[in-house]
NUVEXGU-652406 format. One record per residue (C-alpha): residue in three letters; x, y, z. Coordinates in nm, 2 decimals. Layout:
BEGIN
+-----+--------+--------+--------+
! res !   east !  north !     up !
+-----+--------+--------+--------+
! ALA !      X !      Y !      Z !
...
+-----+--------+--------+--------+
END
This chain:
BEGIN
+-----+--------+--------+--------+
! res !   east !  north !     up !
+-----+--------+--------+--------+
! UNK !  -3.36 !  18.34 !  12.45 !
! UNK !  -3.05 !  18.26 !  12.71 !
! UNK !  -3.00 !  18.61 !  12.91 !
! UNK !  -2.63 !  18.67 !  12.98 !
! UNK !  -2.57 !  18.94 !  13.32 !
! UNK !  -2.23 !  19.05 !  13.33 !
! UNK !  -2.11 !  19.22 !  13.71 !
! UNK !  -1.82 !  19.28 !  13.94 !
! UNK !  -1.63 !  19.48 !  13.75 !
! UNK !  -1.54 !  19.87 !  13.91 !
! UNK !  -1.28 !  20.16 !  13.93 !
! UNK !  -0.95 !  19.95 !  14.07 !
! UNK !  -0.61 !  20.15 !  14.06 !
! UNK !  -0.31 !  19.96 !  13.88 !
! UNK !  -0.20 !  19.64 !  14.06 !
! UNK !  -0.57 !  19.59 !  14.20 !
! UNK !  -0.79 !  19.27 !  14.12 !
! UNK !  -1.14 !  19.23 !  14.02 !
! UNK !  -1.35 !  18.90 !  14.01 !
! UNK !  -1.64 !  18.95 !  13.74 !
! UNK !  -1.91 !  18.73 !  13.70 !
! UNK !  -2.15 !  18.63 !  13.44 !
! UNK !  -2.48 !  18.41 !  13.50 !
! UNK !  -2.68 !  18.30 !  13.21 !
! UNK !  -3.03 !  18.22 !  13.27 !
! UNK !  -3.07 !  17.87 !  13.02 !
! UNK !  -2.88 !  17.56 !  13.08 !
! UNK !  -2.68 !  17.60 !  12.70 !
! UNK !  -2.45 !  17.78 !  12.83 !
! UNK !  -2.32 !  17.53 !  13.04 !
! UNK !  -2.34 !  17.29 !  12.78 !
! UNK !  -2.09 !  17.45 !  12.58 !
! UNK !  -1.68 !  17.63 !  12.59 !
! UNK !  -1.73 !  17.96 !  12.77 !
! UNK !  -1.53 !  18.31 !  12.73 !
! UNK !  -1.41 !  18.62 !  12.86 !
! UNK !  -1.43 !  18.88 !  12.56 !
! UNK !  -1.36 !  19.23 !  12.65 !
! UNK !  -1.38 !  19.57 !  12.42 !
! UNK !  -1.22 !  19.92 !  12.46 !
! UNK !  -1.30 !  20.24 !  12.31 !
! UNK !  -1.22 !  20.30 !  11.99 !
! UNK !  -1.11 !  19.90 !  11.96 !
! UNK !  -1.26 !  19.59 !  11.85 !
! UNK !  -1.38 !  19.34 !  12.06 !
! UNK !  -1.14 !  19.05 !  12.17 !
! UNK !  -1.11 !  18.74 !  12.32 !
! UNK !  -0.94 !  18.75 !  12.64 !
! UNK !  -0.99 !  18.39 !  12.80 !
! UNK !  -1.17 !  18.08 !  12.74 !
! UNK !  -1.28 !  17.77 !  12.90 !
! UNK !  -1.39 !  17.46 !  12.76 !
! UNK !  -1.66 !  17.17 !  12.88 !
! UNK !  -1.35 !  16.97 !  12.98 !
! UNK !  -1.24 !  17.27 !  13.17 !
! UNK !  -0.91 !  17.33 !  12.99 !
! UNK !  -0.90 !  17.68 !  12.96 !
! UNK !  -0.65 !  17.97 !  12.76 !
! UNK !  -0.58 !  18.33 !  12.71 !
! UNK !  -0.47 !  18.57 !  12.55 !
! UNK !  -0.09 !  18.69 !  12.54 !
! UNK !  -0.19 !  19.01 !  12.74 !
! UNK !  -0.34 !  18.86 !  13.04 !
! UNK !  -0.13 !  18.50 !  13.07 !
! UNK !  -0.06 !  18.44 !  13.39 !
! UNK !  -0.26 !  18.76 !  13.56 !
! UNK !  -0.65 !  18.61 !  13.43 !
! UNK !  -0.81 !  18.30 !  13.56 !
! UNK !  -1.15 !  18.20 !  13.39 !
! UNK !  -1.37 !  17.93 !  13.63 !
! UNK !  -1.74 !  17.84 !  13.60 !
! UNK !  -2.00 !  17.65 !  13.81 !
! UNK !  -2.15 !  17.49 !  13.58 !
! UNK !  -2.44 !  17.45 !  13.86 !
! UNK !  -2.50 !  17.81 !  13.81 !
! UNK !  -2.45 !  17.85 !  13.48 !
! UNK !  -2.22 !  18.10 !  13.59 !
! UNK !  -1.86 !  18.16 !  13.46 !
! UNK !  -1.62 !  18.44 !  13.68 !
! UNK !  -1.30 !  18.60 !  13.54 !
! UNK !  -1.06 !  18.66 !  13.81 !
! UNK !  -0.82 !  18.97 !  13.73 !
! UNK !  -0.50 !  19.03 !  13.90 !
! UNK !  -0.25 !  19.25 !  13.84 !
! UNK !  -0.46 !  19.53 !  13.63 !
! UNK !  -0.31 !  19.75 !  13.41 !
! UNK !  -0.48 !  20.07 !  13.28 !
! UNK !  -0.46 !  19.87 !  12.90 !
! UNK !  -0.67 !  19.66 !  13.08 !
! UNK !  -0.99 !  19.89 !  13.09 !
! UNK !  -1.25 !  19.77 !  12.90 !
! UNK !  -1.64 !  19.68 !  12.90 !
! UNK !  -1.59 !  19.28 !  12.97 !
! UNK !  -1.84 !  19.07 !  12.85 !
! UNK !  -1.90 !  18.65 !  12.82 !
! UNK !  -2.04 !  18.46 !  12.61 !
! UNK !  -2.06 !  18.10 !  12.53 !
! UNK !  -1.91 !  17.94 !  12.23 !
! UNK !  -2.03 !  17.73 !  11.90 !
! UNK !  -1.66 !  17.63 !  11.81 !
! UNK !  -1.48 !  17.94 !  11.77 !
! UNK !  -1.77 !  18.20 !  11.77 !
! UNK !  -2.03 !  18.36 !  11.98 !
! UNK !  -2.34 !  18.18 !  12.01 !
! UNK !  -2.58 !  18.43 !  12.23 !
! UNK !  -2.67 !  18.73 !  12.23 !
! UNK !  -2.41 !  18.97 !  12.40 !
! UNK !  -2.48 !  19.08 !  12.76 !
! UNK !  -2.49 !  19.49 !  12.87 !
! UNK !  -2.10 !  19.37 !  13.00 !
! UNK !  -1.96 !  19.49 !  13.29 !
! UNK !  -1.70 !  19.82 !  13.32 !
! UNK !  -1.35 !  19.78 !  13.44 !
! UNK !  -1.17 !  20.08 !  13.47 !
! UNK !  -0.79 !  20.07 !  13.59 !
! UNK !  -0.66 !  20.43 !  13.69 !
! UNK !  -0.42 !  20.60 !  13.99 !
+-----+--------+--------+--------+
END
């Protein structure tokens, strides 16, 4: 079973950036789309960005333009660069990789982001 370890995210004030990581430890995940998902309390869990085989990628409304999802898909790692956080930005971020629209492994422990003065 493909592992998926989520890291990098942190406490970051508003305005602050985070890069998060995720490294999967099976080659499928590189064979496939990739995404960002990211869940706050009390909320369901959504889909914040997304990056195909091609490496076309897109996001969600709330974080166009202040999100950039890479991978190296020689690592079968994928990072989620964060700019411009906003405290509706904290969340436990998680990846995953993707079977057309839906998750295909089993979730990760994710990674905290908090965004606070």
């Amino acid at each position: 079973q493909v592992q998926l370890v989520e890291s990098g995210g942190g406490l970051v004030q508003p305005g602050g950036s985070l890069r998060l990581s995720c490294a999967a430890s099976g080659s499928i995940f590189s064979m496939n789309d990739k995404a960002w998902y990211r869940q706050a309390p009390g909320k369901q869990r959504e889909l914040v960005a997304r990056i195909t085989t091609g490496g076309s990628t897109n996001y969600a409304d709330s974080v166009k333009g202040r999100f950039t999802i890479s991978r190296d898909n020689a690592k079968h790692t994928v990072y989620l660069q964060m700019d411009s956080l906003q405290p509706e930005d904290t969340a436990v971020y998680y990846c995953n990789a993707l079977a057309g629209s839906y998750p295909l492994l089993r979730w990760g422990q994710g990674t905290q982001v908090s965004v606070s003065s």
